[in-house]
N, C-alpha and C positions, 0 to 999 in steps of 0.2 A: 504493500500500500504506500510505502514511502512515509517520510516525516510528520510531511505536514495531515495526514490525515489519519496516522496511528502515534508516533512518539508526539507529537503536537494536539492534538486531539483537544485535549483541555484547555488547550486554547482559543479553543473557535468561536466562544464570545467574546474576543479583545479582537481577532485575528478577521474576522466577518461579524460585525454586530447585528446582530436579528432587525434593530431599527435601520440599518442601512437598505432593505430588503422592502421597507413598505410602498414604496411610488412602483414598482416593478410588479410587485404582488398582486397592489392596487391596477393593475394594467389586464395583468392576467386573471384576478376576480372578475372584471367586467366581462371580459370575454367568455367564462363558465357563466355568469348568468347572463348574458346576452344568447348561450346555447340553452341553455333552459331545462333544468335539470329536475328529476323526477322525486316523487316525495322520496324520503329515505333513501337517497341518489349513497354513492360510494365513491372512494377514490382512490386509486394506487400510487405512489410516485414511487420511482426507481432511481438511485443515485440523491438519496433525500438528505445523505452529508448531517449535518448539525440539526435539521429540520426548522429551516429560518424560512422558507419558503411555508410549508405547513402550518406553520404559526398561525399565517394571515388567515389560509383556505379550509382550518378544517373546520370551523362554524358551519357552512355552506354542506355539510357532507353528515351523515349517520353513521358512516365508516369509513375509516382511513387507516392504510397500511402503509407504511414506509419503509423503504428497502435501502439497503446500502453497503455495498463491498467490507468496509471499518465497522465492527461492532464498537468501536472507540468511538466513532461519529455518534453510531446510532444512540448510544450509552448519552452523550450530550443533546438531543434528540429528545430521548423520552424524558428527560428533568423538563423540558420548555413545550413538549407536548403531551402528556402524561395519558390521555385520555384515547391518543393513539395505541395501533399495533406495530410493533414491531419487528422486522425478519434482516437477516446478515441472508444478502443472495447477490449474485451479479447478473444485472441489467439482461444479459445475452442468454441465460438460462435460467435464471429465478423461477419457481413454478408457484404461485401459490392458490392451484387449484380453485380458482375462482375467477367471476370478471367482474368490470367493476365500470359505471358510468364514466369516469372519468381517468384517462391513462397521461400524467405527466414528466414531465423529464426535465428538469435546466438544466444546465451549464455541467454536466457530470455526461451527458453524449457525448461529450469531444473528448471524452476519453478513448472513445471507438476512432483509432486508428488508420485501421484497413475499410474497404467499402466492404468485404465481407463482413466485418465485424456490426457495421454498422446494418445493414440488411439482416443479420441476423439479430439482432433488437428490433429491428421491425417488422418480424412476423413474430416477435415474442409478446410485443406489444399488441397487435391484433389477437394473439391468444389470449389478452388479458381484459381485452375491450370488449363490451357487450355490445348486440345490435342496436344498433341506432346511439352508440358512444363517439365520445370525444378523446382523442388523442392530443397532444399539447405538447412537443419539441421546442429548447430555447438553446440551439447553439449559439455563440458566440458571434460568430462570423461564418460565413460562406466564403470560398473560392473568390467569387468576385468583392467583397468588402471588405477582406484580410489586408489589415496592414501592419505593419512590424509595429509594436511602441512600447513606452513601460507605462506604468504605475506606480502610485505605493502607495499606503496606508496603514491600518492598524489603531488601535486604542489603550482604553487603561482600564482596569477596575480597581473595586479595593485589595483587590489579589496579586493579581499580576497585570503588565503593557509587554505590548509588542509590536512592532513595529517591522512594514517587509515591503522590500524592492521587486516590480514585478516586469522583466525583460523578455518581450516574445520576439522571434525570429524567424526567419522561415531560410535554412540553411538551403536548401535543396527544393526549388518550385515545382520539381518535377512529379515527387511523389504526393503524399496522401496525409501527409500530417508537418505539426511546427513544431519549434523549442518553445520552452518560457523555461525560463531560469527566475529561480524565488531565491532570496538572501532572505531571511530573519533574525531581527534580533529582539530578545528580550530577557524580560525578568520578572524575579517573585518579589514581592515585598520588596526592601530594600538591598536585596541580593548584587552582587553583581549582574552584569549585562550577557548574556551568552550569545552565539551567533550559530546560526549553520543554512547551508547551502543545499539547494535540489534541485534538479531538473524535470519537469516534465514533457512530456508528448503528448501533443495533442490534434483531434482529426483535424482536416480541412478537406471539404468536399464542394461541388457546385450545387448551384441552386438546383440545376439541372438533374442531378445523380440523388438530392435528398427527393426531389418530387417523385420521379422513377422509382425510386426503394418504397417509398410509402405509401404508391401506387400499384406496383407489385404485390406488396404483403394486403392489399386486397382495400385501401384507405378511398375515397375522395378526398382529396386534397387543395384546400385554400389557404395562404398564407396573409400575416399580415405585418407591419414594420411598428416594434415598440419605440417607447419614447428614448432609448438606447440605440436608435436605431439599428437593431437587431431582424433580423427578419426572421419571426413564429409562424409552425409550420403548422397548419391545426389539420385534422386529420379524422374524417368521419365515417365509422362503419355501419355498413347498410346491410 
């Protein structure tokens, strides 16, 4: 899993605060009720990390499962949603034997790599969606709106701060995925300062190859552009 989402883990209210999470949330609530969701509607997300996203949307739902590679996420997860369920599965095979009105995904898809990988989440996904459900993809960037940049951020509590440099790159245009290099540093109380380094990989696809995949695994497919200018891929089974 890497640092930042097992040995860091306990971080990830200083590292991603739940409140940075409401305008985006608020973007994607409209849109689950602008689809119109049925009494004792359900919902799944896969790659649900800290469950900062869930926070906003499980009022809206009778059930919600939350899925996530790091039982260390999930673990920070169920303190901030307690009323959820919880399962340690990966996105591409997790089975939990059920479907659910509402199948979501943020920013934890661009962990899919390969276009295999990614087509294989999205007939996983349609295994999980009931007829007449909604689907909800938020990668990052597509092929065509990928640009190299950094970031940073991070906060404090009464616990610990952290603070981290976020470097994406795209060594090689040819293949199928980018760098982002993360630095963090932080601290407990009044401890010293620690530092460490990671890399990730992450997908990059076209607009074109995400419509295809999620038209294949059997979707209607309409997208729309959030106030990140991100382009959400929404995804309805009939």
């Amino acid at each position: 899993m890497g640092i930042m989402y097992d040995d860091l883990a306990k971080w990830w209210p200083v590292l991603s605060p739940v409140a940075d999470y409401a305008e985006e949330a608020g973007f994607f609530g409209k849109l689950i009720d602008d689809f119109g969701l049925p009494a004792n509607a359900s919902m799944i997300e896969f790659g649900a990390g800290g469950g900062n996203n869930a926070s906003y949307f499980k009022s809206r739902f009778n059930e919600v499962l939350l899925t996530d590679l790091s039982a260390d996420m999930l673990a920070i997860s169920a303190q901030l949603n307690p009323e959820c369920a919880h399962a340690v599965g990966d996105m591409r095979t997790f089975d939990a034997a059920a479907t659910f009105d509402v199948v979501f995904i943020h920013d934890a898809i661009d962990y899919m790599t390969t276009l295999d990988d990614l087509n294989v989440v999205f007939r996983n996904v349609y295994k999980h969606c009931k007829t007449d459900g909604l689907v909800m993809l938020v990668p990052d960037c597509t092929r065509e709106t990928y640009e190299a940049s950094t970031d940073h951020g991070g906060s404090d509590s009464e616990e610990r701060s952290l603070r981290f440099l976020e470097w994406s790159y795209d060594p090689d245009p040819e293949d199928t995925h980018t760098v982002v290099e993360y630095v963090f540093a932080f601290r407990e109380g009044d401890g010293p300062v620690r530092s460490e380094h990671e890399t990730h990989h992450c997908g990059l696809f076209s607009r074109e190859q995400w419509i295809a995949g999620l038209s294949g695994a059997g979707f209607v497919v309409t997208t729309v552009i959030d106030s990140y200018e991100r382009e959400v891929f929404l995804g309805r089974r009939y």
